[in-house]
C-alpha positions as CSV (number, residue, x, y, z in Angstrom):
1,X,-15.2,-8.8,-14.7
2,X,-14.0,-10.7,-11.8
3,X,-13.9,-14.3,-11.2
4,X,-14.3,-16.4,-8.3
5,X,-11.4,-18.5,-7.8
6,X,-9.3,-20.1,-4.9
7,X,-5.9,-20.1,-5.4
8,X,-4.8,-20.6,-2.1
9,X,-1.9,-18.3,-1.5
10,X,1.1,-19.3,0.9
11,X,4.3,-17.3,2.2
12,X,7.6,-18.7,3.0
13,X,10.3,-17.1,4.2
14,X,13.3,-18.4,3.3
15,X,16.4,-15.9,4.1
16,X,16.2,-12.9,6.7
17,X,16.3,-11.0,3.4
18,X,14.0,-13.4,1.0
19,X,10.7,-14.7,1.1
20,X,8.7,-16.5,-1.4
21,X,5.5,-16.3,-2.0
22,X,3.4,-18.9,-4.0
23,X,-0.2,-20.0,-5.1
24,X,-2.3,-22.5,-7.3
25,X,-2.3,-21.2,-10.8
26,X,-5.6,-20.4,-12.3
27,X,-6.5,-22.5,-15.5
28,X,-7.7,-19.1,-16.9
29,X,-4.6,-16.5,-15.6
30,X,-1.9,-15.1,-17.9
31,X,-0.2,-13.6,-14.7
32,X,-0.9,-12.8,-11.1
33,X,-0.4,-9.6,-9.2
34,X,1.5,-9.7,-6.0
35,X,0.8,-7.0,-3.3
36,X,2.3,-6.4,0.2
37,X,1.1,-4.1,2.5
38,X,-0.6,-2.1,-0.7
39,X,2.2,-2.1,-2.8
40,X,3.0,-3.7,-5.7
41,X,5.6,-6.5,-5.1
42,X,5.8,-8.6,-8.3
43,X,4.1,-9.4,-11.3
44,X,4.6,-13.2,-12.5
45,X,3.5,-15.6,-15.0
46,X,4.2,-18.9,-13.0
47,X,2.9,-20.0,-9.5
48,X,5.1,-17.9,-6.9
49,X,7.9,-15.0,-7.0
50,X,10.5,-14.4,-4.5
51,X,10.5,-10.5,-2.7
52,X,13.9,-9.3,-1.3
53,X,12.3,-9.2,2.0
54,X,11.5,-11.2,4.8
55,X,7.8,-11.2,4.9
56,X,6.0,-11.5,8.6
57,X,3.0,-13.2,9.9
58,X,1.6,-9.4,10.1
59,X,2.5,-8.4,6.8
60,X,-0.6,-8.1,4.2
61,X,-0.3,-10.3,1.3
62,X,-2.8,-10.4,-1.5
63,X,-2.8,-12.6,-4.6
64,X,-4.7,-11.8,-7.9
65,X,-5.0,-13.8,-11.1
66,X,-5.4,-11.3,-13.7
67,X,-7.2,-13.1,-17.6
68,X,-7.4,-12.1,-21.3
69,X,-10.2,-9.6,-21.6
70,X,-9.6,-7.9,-18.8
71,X,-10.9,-10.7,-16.0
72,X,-9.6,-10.8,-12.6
73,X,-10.1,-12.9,-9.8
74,X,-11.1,-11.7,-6.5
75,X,-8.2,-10.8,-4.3
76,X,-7.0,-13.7,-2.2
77,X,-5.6,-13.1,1.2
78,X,-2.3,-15.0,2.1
79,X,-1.6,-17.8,5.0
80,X,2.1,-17.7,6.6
81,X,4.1,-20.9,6.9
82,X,6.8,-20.4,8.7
């Protein structure tokens, strides 16, 4: 089942080798998936994870809250703040 939700998902980078990546939690979420470029980057419980990895305007960041009983929210596209 997926669920419609915005949880507006932002990448910083802070080191040439570190970037963070963050998000609004989801009131329904017991973790979020973190993909870049279509592999898996982290797996977290809270709002945002650090990658060991500057990440790029042109890299392809998706977010997705994943719930009890198997509910996920759609996957939400990253915007780069440099």
């Amino acid at each position: 089942m997926v669920t419609h939700v915005n949880i507006s998902v932002i990448v910083t980078p802070v080191a040439p080798t570190l970037s963070t990546i963050s998000w609004k939690t989801d009131p329904s979420a017991i973790r979020y998936q973190v993909n870049i470029d279509g592999k898996l980057a982290c797996i977290s419980t809270t709002n945002s994870c650090n990658v060991l990895q500057l990440v790029g305007p042109a890299a392809d960041v998706k977010v997705q809250a994943k719930g009890n009983s198997q509910t996920e929210s759609a996957v939400v596209d990253a915007a780069y703040v440099a």
